[in-house]
C-alpha positions in Angstrom: 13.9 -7.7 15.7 16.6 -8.9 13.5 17.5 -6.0 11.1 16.3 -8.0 8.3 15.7 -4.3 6.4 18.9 -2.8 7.4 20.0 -2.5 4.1 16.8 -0.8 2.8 16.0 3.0 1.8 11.9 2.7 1.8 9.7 5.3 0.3 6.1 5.1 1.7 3.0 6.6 0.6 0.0 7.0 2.7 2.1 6.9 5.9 0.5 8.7 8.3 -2.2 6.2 9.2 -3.6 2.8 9.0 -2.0 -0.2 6.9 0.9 2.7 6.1 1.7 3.7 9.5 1.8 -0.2 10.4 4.0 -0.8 8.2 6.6 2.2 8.5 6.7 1.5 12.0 7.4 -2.2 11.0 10.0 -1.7 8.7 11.9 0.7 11.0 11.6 -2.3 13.6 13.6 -4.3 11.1 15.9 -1.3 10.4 15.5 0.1 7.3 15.3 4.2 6.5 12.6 5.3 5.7 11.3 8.4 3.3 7.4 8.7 4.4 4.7 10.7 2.4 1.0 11.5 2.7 -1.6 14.1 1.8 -2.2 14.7 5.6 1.0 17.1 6.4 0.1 17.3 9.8 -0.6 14.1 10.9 1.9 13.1 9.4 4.6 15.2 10.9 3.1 13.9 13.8 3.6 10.5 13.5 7.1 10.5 11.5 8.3 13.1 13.7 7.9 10.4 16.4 9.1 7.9 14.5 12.6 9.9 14.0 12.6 10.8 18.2 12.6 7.1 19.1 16.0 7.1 17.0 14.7 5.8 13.6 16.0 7.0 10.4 12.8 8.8 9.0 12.5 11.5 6.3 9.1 12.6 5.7 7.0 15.2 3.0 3.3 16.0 2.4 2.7 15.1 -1.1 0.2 14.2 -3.3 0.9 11.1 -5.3 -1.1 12.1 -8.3 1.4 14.8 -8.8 4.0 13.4 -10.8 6.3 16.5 -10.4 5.7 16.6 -6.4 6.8 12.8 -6.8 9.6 13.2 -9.0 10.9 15.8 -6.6 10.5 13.7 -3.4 12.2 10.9 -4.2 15.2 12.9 -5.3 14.8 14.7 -1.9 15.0 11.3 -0.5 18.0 10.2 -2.2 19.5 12.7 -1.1 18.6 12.7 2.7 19.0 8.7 3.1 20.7 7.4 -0.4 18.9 5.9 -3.7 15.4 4.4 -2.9 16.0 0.7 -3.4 12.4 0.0 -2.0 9.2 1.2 -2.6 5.7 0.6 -0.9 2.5 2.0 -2.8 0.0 1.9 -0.4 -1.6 5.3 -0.9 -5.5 4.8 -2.0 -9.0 5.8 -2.0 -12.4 3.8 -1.3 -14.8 4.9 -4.1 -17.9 2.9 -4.0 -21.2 3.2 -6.2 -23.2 2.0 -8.3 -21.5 2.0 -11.9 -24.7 4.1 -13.6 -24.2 5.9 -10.9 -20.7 6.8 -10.9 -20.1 10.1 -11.6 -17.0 11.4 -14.1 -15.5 12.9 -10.7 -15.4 9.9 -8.5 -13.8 7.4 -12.2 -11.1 10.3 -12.1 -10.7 10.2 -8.0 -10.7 6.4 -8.3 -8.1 6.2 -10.7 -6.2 9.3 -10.2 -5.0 7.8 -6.7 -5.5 4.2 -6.8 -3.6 3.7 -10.3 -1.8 6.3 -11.6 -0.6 7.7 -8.7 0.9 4.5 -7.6 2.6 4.8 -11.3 3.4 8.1 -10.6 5.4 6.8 -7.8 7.3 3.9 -9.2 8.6 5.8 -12.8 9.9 8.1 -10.0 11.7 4.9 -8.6 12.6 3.0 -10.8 15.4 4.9 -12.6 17.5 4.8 -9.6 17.0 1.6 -8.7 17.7 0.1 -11.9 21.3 2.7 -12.3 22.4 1.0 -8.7 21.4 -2.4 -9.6 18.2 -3.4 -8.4 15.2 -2.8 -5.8 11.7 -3.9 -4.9 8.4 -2.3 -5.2 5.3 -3.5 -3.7 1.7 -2.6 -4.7 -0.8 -2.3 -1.5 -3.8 -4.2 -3.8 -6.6 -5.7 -2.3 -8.7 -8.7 -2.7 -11.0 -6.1 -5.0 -8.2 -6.8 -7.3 -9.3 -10.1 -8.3 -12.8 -10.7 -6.6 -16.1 -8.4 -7.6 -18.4 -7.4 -5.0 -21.3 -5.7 -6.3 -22.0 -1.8 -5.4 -18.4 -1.0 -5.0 -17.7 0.7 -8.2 -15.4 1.8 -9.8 -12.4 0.5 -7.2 -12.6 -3.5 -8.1 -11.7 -1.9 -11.7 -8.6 0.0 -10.4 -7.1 -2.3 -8.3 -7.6 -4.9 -11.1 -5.5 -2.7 -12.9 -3.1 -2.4 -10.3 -2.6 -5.7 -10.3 -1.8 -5.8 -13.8 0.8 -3.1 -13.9 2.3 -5.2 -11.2 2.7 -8.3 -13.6 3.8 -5.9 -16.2 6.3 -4.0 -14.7 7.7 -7.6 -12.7 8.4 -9.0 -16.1 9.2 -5.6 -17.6 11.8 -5.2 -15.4 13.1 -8.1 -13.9 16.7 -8.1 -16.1 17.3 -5.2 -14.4 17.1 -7.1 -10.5 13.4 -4.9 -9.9 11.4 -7.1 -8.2 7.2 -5.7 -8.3 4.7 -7.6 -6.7 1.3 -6.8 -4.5 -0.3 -7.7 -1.2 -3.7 -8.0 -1.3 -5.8 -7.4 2.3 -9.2 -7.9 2.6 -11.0 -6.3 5.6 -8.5 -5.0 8.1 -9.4 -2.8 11.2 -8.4 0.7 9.9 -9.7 4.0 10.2 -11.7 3.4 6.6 -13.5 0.2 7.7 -14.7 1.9 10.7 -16.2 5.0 8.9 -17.4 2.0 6.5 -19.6 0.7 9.5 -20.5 3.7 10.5 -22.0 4.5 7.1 -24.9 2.2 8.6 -27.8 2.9 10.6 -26.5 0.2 13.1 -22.9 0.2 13.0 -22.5 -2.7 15.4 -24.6 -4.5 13.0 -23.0 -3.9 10.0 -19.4 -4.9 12.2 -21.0 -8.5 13.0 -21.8 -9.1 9.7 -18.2 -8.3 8.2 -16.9 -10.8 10.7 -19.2 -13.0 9.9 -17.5 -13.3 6.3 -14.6 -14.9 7.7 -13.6 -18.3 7.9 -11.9 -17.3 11.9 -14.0 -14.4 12.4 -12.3 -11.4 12.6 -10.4 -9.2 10.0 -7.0 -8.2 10.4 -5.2 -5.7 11.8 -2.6 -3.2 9.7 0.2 -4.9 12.3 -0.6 -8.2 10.8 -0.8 -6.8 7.0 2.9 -4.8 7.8 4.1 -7.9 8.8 3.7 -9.5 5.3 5.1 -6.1 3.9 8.0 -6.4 5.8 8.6 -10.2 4.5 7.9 -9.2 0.7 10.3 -5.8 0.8 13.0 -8.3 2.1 15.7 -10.5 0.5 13.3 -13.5 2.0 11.6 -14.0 -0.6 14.0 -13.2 -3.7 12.1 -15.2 -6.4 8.9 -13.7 -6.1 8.3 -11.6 -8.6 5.2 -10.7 -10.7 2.9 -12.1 -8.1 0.7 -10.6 -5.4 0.5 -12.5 -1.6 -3.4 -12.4 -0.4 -3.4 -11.4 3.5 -7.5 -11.7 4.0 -7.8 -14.9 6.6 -9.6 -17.1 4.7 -12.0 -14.1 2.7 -11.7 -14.6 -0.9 -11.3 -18.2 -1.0 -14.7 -19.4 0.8 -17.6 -19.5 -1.2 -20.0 -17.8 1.2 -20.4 -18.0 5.3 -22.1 -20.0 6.7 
């Protein structure tokens, strides 16, 4: 690797699995430190404590991001454990899928809680610090539910449209200041969610053939080939992209239907 992150202090939500663990492991590749939190404690530990044995720099809490208080108090733990956060990754989130007559107040709230306002949660936490040292990056795990509709997934399209917009919002809000906020946007990749997705179906193999099937190369991604697009839009790479969100989903949301 080429320490293209050495200069970074990364806060990570949802780190203990998946696209987050991907990525940690990633961006510690490329050098950065990292500050790593998820609901999970113990898996967690686990994998961060790992992390920090194969000599990374890696700080790590079990939080929940729709705590604002827990937030606010973890990233001043983290600045002072590695230095000011100059680079944040929201990639905690929830699947909540039903039908919208169907969608009770408690799964709305769950939806949103976690997929929107925690992720706020964790960049008003940020964002004061980065703007006092002069500048930082945050980037908003999305998806392609953020600007495609697929029906019977209710209420999450809604919530990662939003998320999307706060990431316009606070790109141009902030961007005197040297903040930089975009969003990726994966469509199906091969985590831990997908597969319990599949497994929702009486024919789990079935249901795997027919999400290939969706793609133009077919095959979805995996959270290796999602981190490395985190680790390009965290960097100094790309220092004019701002207010924008890169779509990681082979092809998905672009063709019409499969064929």
């Amino acid at each position: 690797m080429t320490g293209r992150l050495a200069d970074k202090r990364i806060f990570v939500t949802g780190a203990a699995q998946g696209i987050g663990l991907a990525t940690a492991k990633a961006f510690l590749r490329e050098g950065a430190a990292l500050y790593l939190i998820d609901r999970d404690g113990d898996l967690l530990e686990c994998e961060a404590s790992a992390m920090k044995q194969g000599g990374g720099k890696v700080a790590w809490l079990s939080a929940d991001i729709t705590d604002a208080g827990a937030i606010a108090s973890a990233v001043q733990q983290a600045a002072n454990e590695l230095g000011v956060i100059n680079a944040l990754v929201n990639n905690a989130g929830v699947n909540v899928f039903a039908e919208p007559l169907e969608t009770s107040d408690e799964e709305w709230n769950r939806c949103f809680d976690i997929n929107l306002k925690g992720a706020w949660n964790c960049c008003k936490a940020v964002l004061p610090g980065m703007i006092e040292t002069g500048g930082g990056v945050i980037l908003n795990i999305a998806s392609t539910h953020a600007f495609t509709i697929i029906p019977h997934t209710f209420p999450y399209p809604l919530a990662k449209h939003a998320l999307l917009g706060m990431t316009k919002s606070l790109g141009l809000e902030y961007a005197p200041k040297n903040v930089r906020v975009n969003a990726l946007a994966p469509g199906y990749v091969a985590t831990q969610k997908v597969i319990d997705y599949w497994n929702g179906f009486a024919d789990p193999e079935a249901a795997r053939a027919e999400t290939m099937k969706l793609h133009p190369g077919g095959r979805i991604a995996s959270p290796e080939e999602i981190a490395m697009a985190a680790v390009f839009m965290i960097s100094d790479e790309c220092p004019f992209m701002n207010a924008t969100c890169l779509t990681v989903d082979g092809g998905l949301s672009v063709q019409q239907h499969a064929v």
